[in-house]
C-alpha positions in Angstrom: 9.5 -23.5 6.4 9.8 -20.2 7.6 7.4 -17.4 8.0 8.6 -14.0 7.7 6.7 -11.5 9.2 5.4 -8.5 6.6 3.4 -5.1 7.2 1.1 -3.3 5.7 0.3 0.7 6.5 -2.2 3.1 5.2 -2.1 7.1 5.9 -4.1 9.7 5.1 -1.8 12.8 3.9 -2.8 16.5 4.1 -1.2 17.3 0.3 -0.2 15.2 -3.0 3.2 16.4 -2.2 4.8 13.9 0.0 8.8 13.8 0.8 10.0 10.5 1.0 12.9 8.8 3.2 16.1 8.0 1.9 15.7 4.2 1.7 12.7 5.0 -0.6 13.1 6.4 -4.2 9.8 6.8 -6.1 6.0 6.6 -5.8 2.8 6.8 -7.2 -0.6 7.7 -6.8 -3.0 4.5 -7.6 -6.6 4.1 -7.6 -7.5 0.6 -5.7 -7.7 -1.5 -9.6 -3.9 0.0 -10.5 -2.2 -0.7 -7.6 -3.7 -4.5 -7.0 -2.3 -5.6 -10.2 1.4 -4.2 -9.5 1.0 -6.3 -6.1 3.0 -9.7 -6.0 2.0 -11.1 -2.8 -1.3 -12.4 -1.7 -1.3 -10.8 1.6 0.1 -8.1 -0.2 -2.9 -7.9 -2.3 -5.4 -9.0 0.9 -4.0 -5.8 3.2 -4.8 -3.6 0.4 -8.2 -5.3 0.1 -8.6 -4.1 3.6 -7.8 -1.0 3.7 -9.9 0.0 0.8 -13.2 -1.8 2.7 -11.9 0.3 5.7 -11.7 3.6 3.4 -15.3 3.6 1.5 -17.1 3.1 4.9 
């Protein structure tokens, strides 16, 4: 069994217009419901979770 190591970031951004990196090609704006169900991952899903508890405080 191996355990590969995964991360999980949140930022807040000053404007809706972001410019992304080259490794990255697209993104979206999701409210908290949208974006768990594209999730796959459990602790995909859990870090999300946490960030939106972190956020409404």
């Amino acid at each position: 069994v191996y355990v590969i190591k995964e991360f999980s970031f949140g930022v807040k951004v000053p404007t809706k217009n972001i410019k992304l990196s080259k490794e990255h090609f697209n993104y979206k704006w999701l409210c908290f419901e949208e974006a768990v169900t594209l999730l796959k991952w459990d602790s995909n899903k859990t870090a999300l979770w946490e960030l939106n508890k972190r956020l409404l405080k």
